[in-house]
C-alpha positions in Angstrom: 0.0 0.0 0.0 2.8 2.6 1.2 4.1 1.8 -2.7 0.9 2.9 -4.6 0.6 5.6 -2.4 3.9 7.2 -3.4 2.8 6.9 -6.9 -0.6 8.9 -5.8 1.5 11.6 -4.0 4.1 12.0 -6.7 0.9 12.1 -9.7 -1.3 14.8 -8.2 0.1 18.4 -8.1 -2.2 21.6 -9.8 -2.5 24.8 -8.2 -4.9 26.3 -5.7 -6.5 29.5 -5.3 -6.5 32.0 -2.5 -9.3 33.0 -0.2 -8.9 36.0 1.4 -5.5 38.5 2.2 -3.8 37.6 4.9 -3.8 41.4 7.6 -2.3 39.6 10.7 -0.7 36.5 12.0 -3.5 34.0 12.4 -4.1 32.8 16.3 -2.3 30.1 17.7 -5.6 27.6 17.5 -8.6 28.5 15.7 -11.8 26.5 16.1 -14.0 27.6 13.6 -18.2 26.2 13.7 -20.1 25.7 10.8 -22.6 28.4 9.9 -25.9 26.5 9.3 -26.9 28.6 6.8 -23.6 27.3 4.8 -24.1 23.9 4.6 -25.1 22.4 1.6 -26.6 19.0 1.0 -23.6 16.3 0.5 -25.5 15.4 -2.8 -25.8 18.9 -4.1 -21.8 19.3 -3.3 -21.1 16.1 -5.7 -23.5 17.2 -8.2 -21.5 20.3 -8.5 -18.4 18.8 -8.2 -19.5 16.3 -11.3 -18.7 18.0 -14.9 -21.9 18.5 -16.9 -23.3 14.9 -19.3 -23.2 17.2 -22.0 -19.6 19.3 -21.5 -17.9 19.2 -25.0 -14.4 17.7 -24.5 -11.0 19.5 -24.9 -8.1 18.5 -26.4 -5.2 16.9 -24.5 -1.4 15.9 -24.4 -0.9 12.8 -26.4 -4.0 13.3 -28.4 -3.9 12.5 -32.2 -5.4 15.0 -34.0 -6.4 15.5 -37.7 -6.7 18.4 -39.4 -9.3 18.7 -42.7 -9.3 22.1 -45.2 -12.4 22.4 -46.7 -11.2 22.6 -50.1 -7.6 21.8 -49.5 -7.2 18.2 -49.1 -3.5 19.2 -49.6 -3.2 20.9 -46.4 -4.4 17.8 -44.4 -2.5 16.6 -41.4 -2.6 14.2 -38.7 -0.4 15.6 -35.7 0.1 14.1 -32.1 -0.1 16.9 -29.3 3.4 17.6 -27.4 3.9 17.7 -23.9 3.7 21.6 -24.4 0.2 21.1 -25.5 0.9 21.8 -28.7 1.1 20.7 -32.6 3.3 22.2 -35.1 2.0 23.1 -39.0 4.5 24.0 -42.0 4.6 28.0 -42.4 2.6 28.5 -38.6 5.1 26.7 -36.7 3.7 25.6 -33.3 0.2 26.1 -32.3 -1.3 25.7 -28.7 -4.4 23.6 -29.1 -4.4 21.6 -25.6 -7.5 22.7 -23.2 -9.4 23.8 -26.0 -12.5 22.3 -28.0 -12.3 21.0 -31.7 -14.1 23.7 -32.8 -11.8 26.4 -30.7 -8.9 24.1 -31.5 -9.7 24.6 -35.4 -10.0 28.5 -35.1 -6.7 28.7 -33.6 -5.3 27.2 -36.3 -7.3 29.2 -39.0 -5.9 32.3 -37.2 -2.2 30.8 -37.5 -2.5 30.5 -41.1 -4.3 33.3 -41.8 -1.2 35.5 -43.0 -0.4 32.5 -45.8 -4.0 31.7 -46.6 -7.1 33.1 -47.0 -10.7 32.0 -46.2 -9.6 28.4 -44.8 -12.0 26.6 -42.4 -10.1 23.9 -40.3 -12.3 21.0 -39.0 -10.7 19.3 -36.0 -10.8 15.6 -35.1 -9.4 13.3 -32.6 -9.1 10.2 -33.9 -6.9 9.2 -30.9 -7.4 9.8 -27.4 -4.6 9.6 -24.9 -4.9 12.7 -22.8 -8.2 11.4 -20.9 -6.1 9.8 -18.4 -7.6 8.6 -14.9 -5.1 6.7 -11.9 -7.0 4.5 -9.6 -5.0 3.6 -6.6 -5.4 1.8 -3.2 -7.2 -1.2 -2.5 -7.5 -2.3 -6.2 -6.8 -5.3 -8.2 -4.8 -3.1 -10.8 -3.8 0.3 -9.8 -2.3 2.8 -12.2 -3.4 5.1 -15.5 -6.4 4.3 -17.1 -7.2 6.0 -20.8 -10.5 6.5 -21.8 -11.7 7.8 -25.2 -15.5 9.3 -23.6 -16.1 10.9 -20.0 -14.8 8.4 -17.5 -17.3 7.6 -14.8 -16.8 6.3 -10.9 -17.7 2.9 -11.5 -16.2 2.4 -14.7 -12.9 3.4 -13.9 -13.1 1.5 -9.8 -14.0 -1.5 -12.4 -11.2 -1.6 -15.1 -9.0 -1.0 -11.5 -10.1 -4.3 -10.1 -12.8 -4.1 -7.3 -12.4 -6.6 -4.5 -15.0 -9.1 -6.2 -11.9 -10.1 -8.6 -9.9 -10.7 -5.9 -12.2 -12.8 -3.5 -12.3 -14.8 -6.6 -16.0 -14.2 -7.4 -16.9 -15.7 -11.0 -19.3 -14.2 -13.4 -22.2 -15.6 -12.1 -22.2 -14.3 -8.6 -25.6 -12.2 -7.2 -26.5 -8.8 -7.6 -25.9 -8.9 -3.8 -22.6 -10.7 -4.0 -21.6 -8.0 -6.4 -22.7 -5.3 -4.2 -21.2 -7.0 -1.3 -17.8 -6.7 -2.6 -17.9 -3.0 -3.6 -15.9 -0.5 -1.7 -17.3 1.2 1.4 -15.7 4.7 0.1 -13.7 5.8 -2.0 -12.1 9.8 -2.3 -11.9 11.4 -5.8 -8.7 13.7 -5.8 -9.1 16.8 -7.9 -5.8 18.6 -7.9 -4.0 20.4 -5.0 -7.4 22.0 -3.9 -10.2 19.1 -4.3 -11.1 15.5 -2.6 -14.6 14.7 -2.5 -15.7 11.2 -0.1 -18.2 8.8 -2.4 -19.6 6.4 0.2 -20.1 4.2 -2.9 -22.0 1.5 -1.0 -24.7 2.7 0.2 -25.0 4.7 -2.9 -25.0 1.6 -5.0 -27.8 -0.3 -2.7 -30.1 2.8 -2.6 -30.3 3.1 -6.3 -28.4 6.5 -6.3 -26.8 7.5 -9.9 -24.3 9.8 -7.9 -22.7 6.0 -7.0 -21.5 6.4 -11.2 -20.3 10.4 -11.4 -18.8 11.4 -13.7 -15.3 12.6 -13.6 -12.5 14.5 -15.1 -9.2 14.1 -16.8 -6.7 13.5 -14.4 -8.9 13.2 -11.7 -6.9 10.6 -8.5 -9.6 7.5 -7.2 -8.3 5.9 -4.0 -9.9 3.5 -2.3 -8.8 2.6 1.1 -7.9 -0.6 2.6 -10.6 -1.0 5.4 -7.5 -1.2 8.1 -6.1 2.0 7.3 -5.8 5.2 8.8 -4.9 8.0 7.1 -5.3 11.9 6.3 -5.9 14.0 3.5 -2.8 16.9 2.3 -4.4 19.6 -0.3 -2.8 23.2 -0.5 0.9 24.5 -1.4 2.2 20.9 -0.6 4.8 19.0 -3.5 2.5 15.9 -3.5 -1.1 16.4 -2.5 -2.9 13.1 -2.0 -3.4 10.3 1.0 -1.1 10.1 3.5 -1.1 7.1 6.1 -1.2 7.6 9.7 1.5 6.1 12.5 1.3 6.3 15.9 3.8 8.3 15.7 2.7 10.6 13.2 2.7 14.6 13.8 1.5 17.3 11.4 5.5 18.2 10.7 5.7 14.4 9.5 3.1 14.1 7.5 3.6 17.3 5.9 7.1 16.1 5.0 5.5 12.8 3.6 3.6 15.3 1.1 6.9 16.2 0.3 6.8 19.5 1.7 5.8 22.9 1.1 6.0 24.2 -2.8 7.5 27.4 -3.0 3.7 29.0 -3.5 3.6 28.2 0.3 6.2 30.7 1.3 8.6 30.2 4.5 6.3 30.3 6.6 2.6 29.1 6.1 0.1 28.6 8.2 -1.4 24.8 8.1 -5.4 24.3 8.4 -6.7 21.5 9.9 -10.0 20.6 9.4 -12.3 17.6 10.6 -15.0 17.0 8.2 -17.0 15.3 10.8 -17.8 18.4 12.9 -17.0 21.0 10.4 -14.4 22.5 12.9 -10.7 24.2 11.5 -8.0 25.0 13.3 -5.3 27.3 12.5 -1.7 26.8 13.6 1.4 29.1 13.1 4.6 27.5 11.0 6.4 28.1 14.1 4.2 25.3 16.4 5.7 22.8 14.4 9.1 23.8 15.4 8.2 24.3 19.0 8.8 20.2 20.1 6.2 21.2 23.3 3.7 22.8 21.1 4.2 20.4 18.7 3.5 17.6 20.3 -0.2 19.1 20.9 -1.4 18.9 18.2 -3.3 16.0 18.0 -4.4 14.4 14.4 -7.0 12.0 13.6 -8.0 9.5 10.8 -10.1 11.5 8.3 -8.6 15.2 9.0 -8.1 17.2 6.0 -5.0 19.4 6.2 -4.7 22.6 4.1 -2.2 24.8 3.2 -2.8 27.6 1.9 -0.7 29.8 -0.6 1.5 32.8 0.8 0.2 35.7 2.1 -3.2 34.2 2.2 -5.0 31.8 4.7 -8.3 30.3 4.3 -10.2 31.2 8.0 -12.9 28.5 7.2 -12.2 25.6 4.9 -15.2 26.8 3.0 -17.4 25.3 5.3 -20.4 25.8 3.2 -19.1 22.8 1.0 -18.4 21.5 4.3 -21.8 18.7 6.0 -21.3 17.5 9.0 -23.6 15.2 9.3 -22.1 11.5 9.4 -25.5 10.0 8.5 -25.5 11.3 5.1 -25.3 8.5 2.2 -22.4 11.1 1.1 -20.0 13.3 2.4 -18.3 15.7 -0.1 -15.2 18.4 0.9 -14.5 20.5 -1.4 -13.1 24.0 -1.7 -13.8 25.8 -4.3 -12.4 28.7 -6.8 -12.5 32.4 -5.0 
């Protein structure tokens, strides 16, 4: 497990966005309570975290392209997209396409040619897709990349991973109830440096909700816990956002080192939110309580926390606690925080 976890931490970096400017030093401890006129259903956070059925899809890195001229068979090309997010045409010389839609994709180029030739209209189409790229890790059959050439969904992806039915040697003939026996309690969905959203996929699936199958988005991180293990969640200004397992020896200075540490975004200095999604309460501490071994050693962490740092000069004084349902009953529990 401590193996695919490294590759989780070392896959998942993006950047976040800050909340609020940053006047004074924060407190040493800051318990914040949820607002009850924040809190949004758990469901509504997941349907908002879930891209739209009908969002067009944007190009990626490592997608094949091709390129028609209406009228100009001659200026055809089929082109792989670089690392860069771009593809490279004879008198335009590179072109960023990556991140945009065929249609915006094909207007780009029009615009690059322009000054060679008039009136062209470029028709985009993939004809390969590489760039839709999901990682499943944790208590799977087969963790690692998965492509997909549509939207990838929950299930979809948690099933070309290798649920547990495949590994309690289940055949194909096994019971609806067999099947659902075997699924994962809950899984998290790692968006980036700044999202993780908690599917508790099993009661999902035997109450006939569809938010059991979301649909997700290029890049996106699926871990699924071992039932044994105890761990936290890392987001913010860290080097490798993601799970990280709890010791009894843990502290918040060792598992902020096995996040690899601050990025530079963080500053010297950061203050590190911790938040406990069961309650809804945050607490604030100072960089300097980490190096205080007395201080330190009160600070007490728990399996579930989320821990958030946030980008220098800035600090988040609620961990958006509007996203943020504290109510363990729910058939869902979704953290997210969200652009300013």
């Amino acid at each position: 497990m401590n193996c695919r976890l490294s590759i989780l931490l070392a896959l998942c970096t993006t950047a976040v966005a800050p909340l609020c400017a940053q006047t004074a030093p924060p407190p040493p401890v800051q318990d914040a309570a949820p607002d009850p006129q924040l809190k949004q259903n758990p469901l509504e956070a997941l349907r908002n975290f879930e891209p739209a059925a009908d969002e067009e899809y944007r190009i990626g890195k490592g997608d094949e392209i091709t390129i028609d001229f209406a009228g100009r068979s001659d200026l055809q090309a089929k082109l792989v997209v670089g690392p860069d997010g771009r593809v490279t045409l004879p008198l335009a010389g590179d072109i960023l396409v990556a991140n945009l839609t065929r249609p915006d994709a094909g207007k780009a180029i029009d615009a690059a040619l322009a000054t060679y030739y008039s009136n062209l209209s470029s028709q985009v189409t993939v004809t390969k897709y590489t760039a839709n790229r999901i990682l499943v890790l944790g208590d799977v059959e087969h963790p690692g990349e998965l492509t997909f050439e549509g939207t990838p969904t929950l299930l979809e992806a948690l099933t070309r991973g290798g649920l547990a039915i495949s590994r309690h040697g289940a055949t194909t003939a096994a019971t609806e109830s067999n099947k659902i026996a075997q699924v994962p309690e809950r899984c998290a969905i790692y968006r980036g440096q700044d999202q993780v959203v908690w599917v508790d996929l099993k009661q999902l699936i035997e109450s006939g909700n569809t938010r059991a199958d979301l649909r997700l988005r290029r890049d996106d991180v699926i871990y699924v816990p071992d039932p044994a293990e105890r761990f936290v969640s890392v987001l913010g200004q860290v080097q490798h956002p993601g799970a990280v397992p709890l010791t009894h020896n843990s502290t918040l200075a060792s598992v902020l080192a096995d996040a690899g540490g601050f990025t530079d975004k963080a500053g010297n200095k950061p203050s590190i939110q911790v938040v406990d999604p069961t309650t809804g309460k945050s607490r604030i501490y100072p960089f300097n309580d980490l190096l205080n071994p007395a201080r330190a050693s009160e600070i007490a962490l728990k399996p579930g926390d989320l821990i958030f740092v946030p980008q220098s000069g800035f600090y988040r004084a609620t961990y958006f606690l509007e996203r943020l349902s504290p109510a363990t009953s729910l058939a869902t529990m979704a953290v997210l925080v969200g652009a300013p």
